[in-house]
N, C-alpha and C positions, 0 to 999 in steps of 0.2 A: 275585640272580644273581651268581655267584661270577667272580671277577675273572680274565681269561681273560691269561696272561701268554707271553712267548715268548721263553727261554734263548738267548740265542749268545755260546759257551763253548766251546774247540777242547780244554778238558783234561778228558778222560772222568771222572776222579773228582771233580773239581768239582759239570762238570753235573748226574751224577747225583746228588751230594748237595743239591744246589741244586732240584732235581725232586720228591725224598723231601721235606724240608722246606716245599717248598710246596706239594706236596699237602696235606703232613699237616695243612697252616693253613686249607685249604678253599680253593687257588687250583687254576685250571684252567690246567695249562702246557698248550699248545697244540702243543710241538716244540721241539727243541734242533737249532740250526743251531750249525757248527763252520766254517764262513767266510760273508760277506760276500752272496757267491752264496746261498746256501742260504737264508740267512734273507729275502731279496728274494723268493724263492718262495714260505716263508710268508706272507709278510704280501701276497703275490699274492691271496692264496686268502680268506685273513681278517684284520682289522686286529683288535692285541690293544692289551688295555688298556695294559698297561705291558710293556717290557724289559729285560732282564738285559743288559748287555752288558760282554762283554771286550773290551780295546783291543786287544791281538795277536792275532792271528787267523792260519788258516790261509788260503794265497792271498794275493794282491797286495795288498786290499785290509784298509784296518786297522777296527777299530771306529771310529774318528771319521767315517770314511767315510760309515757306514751312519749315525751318528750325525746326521749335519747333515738327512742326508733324513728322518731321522722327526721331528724340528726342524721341518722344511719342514710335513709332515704332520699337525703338531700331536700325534705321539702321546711319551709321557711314556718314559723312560729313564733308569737307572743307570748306573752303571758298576761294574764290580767287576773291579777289576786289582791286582797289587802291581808295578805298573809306576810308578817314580817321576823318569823320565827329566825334566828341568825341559823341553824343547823338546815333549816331548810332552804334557806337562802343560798347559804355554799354548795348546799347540792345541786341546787337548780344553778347555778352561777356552772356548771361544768357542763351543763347541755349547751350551752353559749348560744343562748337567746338573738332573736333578733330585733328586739323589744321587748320593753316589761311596763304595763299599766296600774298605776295603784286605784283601786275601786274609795270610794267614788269619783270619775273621772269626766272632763267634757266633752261633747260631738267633735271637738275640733281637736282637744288631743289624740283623738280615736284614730281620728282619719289620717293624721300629720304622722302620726307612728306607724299606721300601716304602710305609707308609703314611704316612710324612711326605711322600714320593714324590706317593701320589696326593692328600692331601690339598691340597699347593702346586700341582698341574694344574689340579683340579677351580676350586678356589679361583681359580687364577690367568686359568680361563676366563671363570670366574662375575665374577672384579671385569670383566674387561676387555667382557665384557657389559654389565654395567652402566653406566659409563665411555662406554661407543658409545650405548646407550638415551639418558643422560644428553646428548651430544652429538648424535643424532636432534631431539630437542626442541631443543636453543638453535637448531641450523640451520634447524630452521622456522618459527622465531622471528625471526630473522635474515632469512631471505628474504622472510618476509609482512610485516614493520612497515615503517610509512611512514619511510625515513630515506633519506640518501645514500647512494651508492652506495658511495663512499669508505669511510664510517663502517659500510657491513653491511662489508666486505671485511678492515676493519681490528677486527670484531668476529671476523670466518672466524680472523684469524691469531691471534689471542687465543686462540680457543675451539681451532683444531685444532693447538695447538704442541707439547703435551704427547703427542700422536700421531701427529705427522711433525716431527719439529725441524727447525728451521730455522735460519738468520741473516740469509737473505733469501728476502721470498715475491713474487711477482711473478705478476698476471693480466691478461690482455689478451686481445682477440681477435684468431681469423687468417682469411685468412690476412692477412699482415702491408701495412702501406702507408704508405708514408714520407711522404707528404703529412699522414696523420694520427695520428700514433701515441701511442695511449690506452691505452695499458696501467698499471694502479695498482699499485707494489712499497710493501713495507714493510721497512725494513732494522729491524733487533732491535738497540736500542742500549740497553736496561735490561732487568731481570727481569721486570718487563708493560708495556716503556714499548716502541713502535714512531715510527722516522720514515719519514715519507711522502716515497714517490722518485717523481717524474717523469720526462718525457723532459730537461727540463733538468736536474735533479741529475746522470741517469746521463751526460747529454756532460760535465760537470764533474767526474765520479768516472772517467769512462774516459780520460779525456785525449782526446779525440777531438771534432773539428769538427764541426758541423751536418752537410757535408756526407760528410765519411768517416762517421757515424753514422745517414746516410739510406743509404747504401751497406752496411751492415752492413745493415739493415733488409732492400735488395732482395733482402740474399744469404743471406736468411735461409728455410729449407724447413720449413716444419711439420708439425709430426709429427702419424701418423694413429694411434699406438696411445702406450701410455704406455711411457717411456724413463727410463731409468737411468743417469747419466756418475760415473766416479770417475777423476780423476787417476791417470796412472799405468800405467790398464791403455786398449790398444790401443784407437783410436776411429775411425769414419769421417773420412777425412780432407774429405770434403763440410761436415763440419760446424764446418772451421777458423777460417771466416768469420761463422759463426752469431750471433746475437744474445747465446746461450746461450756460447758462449765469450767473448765481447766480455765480459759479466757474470764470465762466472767470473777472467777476467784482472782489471778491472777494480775488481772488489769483493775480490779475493783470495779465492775461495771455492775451496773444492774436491772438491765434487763438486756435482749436481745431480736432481733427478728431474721428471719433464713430464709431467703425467696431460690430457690434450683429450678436453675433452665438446663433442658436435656435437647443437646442438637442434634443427638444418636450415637450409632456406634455403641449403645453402650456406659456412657461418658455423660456425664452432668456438670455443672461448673456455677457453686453454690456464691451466690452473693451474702454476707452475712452484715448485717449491722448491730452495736453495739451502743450500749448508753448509760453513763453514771446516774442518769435519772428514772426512779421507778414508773412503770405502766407508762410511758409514753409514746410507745407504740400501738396501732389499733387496724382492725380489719381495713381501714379507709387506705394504709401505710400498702398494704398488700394490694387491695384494687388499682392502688397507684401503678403498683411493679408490674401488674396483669398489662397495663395499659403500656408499658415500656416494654413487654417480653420480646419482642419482633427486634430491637434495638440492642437490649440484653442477649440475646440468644446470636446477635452478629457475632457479637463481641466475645462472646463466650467461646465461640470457633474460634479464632485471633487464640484467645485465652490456651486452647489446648494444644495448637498447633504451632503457633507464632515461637519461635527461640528468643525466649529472654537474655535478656543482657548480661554480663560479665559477672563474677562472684565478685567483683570488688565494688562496683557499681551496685549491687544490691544492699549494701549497706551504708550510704551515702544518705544524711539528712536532707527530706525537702523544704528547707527552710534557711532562709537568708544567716550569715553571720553577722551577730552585733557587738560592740565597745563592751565591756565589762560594767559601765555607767552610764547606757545608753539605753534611753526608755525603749519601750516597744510602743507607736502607735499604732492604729489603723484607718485606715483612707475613710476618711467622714468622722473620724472619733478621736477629737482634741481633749488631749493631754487625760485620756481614761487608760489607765495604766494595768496590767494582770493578761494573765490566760488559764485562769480557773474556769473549768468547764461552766460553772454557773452565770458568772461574769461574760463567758462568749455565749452561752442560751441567750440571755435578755439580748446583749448587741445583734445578736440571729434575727432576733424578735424585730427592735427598731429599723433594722435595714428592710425587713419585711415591708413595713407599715410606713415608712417615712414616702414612699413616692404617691400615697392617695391620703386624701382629704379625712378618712377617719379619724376621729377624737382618742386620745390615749392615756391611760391612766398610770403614772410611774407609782408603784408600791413602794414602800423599803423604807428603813428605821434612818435615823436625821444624819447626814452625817456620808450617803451612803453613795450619792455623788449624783443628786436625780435631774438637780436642774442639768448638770453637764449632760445627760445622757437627752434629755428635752433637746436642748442649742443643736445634740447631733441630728436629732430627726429632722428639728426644720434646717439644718443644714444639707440632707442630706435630701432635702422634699426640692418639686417644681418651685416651691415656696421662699426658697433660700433668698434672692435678689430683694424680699419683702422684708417690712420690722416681725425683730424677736421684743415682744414686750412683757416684762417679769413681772408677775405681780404676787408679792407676797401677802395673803388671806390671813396672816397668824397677825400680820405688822399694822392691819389698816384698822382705826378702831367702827366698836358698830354701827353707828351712826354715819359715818361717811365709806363704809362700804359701797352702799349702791351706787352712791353717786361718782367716787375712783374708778367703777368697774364701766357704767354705763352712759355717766356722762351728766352735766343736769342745766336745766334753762337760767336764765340772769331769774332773780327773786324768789327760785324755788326755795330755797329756805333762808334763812340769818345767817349774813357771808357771803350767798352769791351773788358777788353783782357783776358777773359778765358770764354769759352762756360758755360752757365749757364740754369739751368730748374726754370721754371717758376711755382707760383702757378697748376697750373692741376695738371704736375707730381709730386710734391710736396703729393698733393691731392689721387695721384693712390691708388686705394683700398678703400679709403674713401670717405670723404664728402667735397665738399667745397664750403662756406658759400660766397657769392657776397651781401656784406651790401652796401648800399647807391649805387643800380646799377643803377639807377637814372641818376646818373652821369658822366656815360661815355659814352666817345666820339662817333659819329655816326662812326665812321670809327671800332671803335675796338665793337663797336654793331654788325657789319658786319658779326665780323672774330668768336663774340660768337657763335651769328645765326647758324656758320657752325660747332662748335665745339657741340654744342646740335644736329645737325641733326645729322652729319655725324662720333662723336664719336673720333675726332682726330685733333691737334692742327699742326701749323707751327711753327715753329721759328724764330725771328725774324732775319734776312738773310740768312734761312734755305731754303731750294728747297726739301724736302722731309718730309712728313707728319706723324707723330708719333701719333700711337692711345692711348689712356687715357680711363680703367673704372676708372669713376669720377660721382659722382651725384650732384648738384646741384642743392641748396636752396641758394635764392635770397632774399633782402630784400631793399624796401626804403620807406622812409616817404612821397615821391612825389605823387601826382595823375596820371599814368602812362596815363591813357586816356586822360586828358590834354594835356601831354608832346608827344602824339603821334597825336594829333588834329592840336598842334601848331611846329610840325616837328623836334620836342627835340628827340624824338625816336622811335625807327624802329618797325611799327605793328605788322610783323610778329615776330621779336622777342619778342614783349611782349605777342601774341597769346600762341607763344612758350614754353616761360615762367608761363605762364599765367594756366598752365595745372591744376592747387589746389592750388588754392590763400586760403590764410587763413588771418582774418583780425583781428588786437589785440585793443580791445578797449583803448581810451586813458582814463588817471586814474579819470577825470570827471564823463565819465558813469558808472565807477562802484566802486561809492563811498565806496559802504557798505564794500569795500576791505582796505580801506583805515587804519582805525583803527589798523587792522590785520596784513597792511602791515608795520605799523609804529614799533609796538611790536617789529616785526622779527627783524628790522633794530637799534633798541635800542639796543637789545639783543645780537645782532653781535657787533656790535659797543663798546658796556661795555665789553663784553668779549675777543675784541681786545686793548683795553686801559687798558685790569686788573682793571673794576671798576664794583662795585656791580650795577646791574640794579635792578631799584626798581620801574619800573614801568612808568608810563607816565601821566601827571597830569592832569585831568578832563578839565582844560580851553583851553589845547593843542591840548588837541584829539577834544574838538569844534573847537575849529578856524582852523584846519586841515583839518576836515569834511568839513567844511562849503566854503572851500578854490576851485579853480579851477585847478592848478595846470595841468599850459600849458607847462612845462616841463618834467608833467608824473613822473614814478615811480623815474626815477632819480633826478626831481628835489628834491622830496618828501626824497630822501636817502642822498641827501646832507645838508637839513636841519635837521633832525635826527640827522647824522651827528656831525651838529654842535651843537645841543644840550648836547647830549654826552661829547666833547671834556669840554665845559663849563659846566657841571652840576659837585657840589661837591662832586657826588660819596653818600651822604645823604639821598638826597631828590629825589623824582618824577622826571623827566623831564621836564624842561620846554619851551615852543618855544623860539627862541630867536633869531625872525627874525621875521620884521611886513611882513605879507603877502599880507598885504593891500596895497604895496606899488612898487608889481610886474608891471612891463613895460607894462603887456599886462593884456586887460581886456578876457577871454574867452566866457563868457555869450556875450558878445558885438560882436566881432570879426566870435564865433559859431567854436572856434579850431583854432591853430595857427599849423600848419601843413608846412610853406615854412622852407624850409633850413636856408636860412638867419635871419629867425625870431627866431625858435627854437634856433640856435647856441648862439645869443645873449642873449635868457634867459639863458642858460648855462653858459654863460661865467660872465653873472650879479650875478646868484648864484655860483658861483665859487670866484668871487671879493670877494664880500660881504663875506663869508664865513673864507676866507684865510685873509682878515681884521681883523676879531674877535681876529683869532689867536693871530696876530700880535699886537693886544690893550691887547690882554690877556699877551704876554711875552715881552711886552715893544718895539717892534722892534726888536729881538734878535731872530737871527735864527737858528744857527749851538749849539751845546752841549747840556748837562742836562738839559730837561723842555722847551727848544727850540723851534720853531714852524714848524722846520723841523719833531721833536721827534714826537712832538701832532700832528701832521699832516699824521706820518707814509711812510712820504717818504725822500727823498736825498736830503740836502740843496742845491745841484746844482742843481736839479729840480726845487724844491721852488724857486730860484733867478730867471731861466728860464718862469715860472710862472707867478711871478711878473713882470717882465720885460715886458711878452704878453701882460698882463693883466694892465699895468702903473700903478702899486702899491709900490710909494716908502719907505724902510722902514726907514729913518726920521722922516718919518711925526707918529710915533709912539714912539720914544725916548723921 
């Protein structure tokens, strides 16, 4: 059956060209709407497989408009505009396209993105079926084995996190009663580690007394259908008092959603979820829960009837004990250190997206740990047993770009004299990682564009096309919407790319990492100098914390670092570097995020650092105790270094 599509395009010679060519491919355009209105009438009449869609339109309304409802819909869409406005770009960038065409484009890219088009729909229904089949079984797993109640619930949050995020889940039944109140939350304090809240935690997390916290209880209404709250945007004010606000003040969260199953009697048994992050809940979240109610509603029996566990047991953490200097990892994710709710988002993200072949784009300022988060997906993919091949876009100059990346024949230009494969093949079977792609050149933007549609690279003064399985994960610290506003790069290839962005916080927001991340980085560090770690000394880890730290985890691991190197091996750690004294203010600035700004912090903590050395060993760099030695690398590098860096070592004799 031929794939039945539906145009809405306001400039007639598009359309119709747009019409001719997909006939000619054997599709069934169903009608070309020219605004907003019109095409709501077709798809009255009949839902089409896929559509075309322009962002300007004729009429008030634009194409994203019509965009978010086939989103809602579930049916699949393009875009095809040469409209590269940056504020319009991030709006449409939130209907999450399933293609994006820049006008003027050719019959082959047309067709090559429709069915990339339908195969990521098809695809993306098929996993997400299977994913809920998957989850059908543990939940009735969960509800029929003999265990706690606690422990099936604290299995629920487990099993359904990856399908409603959360950072706090919280189930009880209502309606509510202050004399007894039995509800079991689980706050998300690791990547699969949950702690168990009661009604004593939460009087101890809300500031609030027994009896202002029985009084939040009376004044608390439960809801008959499932609700939806995000910060921000208008609320009943009935619900000022609520239980539901007490939590969201009290846990810092900021938004919520409340799905209630009623198994009778009377008696309801409210599942609530919580979120440090705004508006990220949405109707799709509650069709989810509709489709689970049959599952919920077992368990919700269990919930009202089941005798929970012991009071002493209910206050017991679900989460492993660790060393006071023992990192936290998680299974798939080397040496990525933290459990800031931001830092477990992205990781959420990667374990999502690492077992299927989609392209991923890692966001976040330099520093902020993206290759590692890249190494974990293809670790973490069917992919792993293949090469990871790094290629850094900032480092290669422009001229031998295309030819690193694709490969090039013996006599293609002055130099080559023997056929040579380029990153891709290099890549066959695996992954390979495009850091700082930011930075290349529009011309070889072009020849990626074709290498992600069409599955197959040239050579550089090759005349025949060689296919490459290759996956690709991208990453830069640039604002790509920017750079595509201001004509630095290609829309479509960043739509392309653009398919699971995932964005790493820079180490500002999520301080409470910091501490944790300093340990790990001690710990390495003494254990690579052969020197006893004894820990990191109270004035350190303030001024650390309190630090902004616009070069992210790496500035932070080069001051470590240097502590290490300097510290007697005796005592604590101490800094030994004013921080107060960084090039850039962050609070001021709100993130230093350009290429050229970040490098310079880099290269100032790198000075700075490789000085110490050098006042530590007198100016002496090569043998015993040397600052090649303390440094851990090749005195020829060190001169090299210095030399970059105009550090000469006299001025230390």
């Amino acid at each position: 059956m031929n794939k039945k599509l539906l145009i809405v395009e306001d400039e007639f010679v598009v359309a119709n060209d747009l019409r001719l060519i997909l006939t000619r491919a054997g599709y069934n355009v169903i009608g070309i709407a020219v605004s907003v209105e019109e095409a709501e009438e077709y798809l009255q009449k009949q839902t089409p497989d896929l559509v075309i869609l322009d962002i300007r339109l004729n009429g008030k309304q634009s194409g994203i408009t019509l965009a978010k409802k086939l989103r809602n819909e579930n049916t699949a869409f393009i875009y095809v505009s040469a409209n590269s406005n940056q504020k319009i770009l991030e709006e449409a960038k939130t209907t999450e396209p399933y293609g994006f065409l820049v006008k003027p484009f050719r019959e082959k890219d047309l067709l090559i993105t429709l069915d990339i088009a339908w195969y990521r729909h098809t695809h993306s229904l098929e996993s997400k079926l299977r994913q809920e089949e998957c989850l059908y079984k543990l939940l009735s797993e969960i509800s029929n084995e003999d265990a706690d109640i606690q422990f099936k619930l604290l299995k629920l949050a487990r099993a359904i996190q990856s399908f409603i995020p959360f950072d706090f889940m919280a189930t009880g039944v209502r309606p509510l009663s202050a004399e007894r109140f039995t509800d079991i939350g689980y706050l998300r304090v690791g990547f699969d580690e949950y702690q168990h809240i009661g009604e004593k935690e939460l009087i101890t997390m809300t500031g609030l007394g027994k009896g202002a916290f029985n009084a939040v209880i009376e004044n608390s209404p439960a809801d008959s259908e499932g609700y939806i709250y995000s910060s921000g945007v208008p609320n009943d004010n009935s619900r000022n008092n609520s239980l539901q606000r007490t939590l969201l003040n009290g846990l810092r969260m900021q938004t919520y959603l409340v799905f209630p199953v009623s198994p009778g009697y009377g008696l309801s048994v409210h599942y609530s979820f919580y979120s440090r992050q705004p508006a990220i809940y949405s109707k799709t979240h509650l069709t989810f829960l509709n489709r689970l109610k049959s599952w919920l509603a077992d368990l919700a029996e269990k919930i009202i009837y089941y005798e929970t566990s012991s009071p002493a047991a209910n206050y017991r953490p679900m989460s492993r004990d660790r060393k006071q200097n023992e990192a936290e990892f998680y299974s798939g994710f080397r040496n990525i250190v933290g459990n800031h709710h931001l830092l477990l988002s992205a990781l959420d993200l990667a374990t999502q997206v690492a077992p299927y072949n989609t392209s991923v784009l890692i966001l976040g300022e330099s520093g902020t740990g993206k290759e590692k988060v890249a190494q974990s997906i293809h670790e973490l993919s069917p992919r792993k047993k293949g090469p990871f091949i790094k290629v850094n876009c900032a480092a290669i100059p422009e001229t031998l770009v295309e030819s690193e990346l694709f490969g090039h024949e013996k006599g293609a230009f002055t130099g080559a004299i023997e056929k040579r494969k380029g990153k891709f093949e290099q890549a066959e079977g695996g992954t390979i990682f495009l850091d700082e792609i930011g930075e290349l050149p529009l011309v070889v933007q072009t020849k990626l564009l074709r290498v992600l549609q069409e599955r197959e690279i040239e050579y550089v003064g090759g005349n025949s096309p060689v296919k490459v399985n290759v996956r690709i994960v991208a990453a830069t610290n640039r604002n790509l919407e920017k750079e595509v506003a201001e004509g630095r790069f290609r829309l479509d290839l960043y739509y392309r790319l653009n398919v699971f962005p995932i964005t790493l916080p820079p180490l500002r927001e999520r301080k409470t990492d910091i501490a944790a991340l300093a340990l790990f980085f001690g710990n390495k560090f003494c254990t690579a100098f052969n020197k006893p770690f004894n820990g990191i000394s109270d004035a350190m880890i303030e001024k650390i914390c309190a630090y902004n730290w616009p070069g992210n985890i790496r500035e932070l691991e080069n001051v470590v670092e240097q502590s290490v190197v300097l510290n007697d091996g005796r005592s604590k750690l101490q800094l030994m570097r004013d921080l107060s004294s960084a090039p850039f203010n962050a609070d001021e600035k709100a993130g230093i995020n350009t290429f050229d700004g970040l490098k310079h912090i880099q290269q100032e903590t790198e000075r700075e650092y490789i000085t110490s050395i050098l006042k530590k060993t007198k100016g002496r760099i090569r043998g015993a105790n040397g600052a090649a030695e303390l440094l851990n690398i090749k005195p020829t590098t060190l001169e090299s270094k210095m030399t970059r860096l105009n550090i000469r070592r006299q001025d230390f004799n």
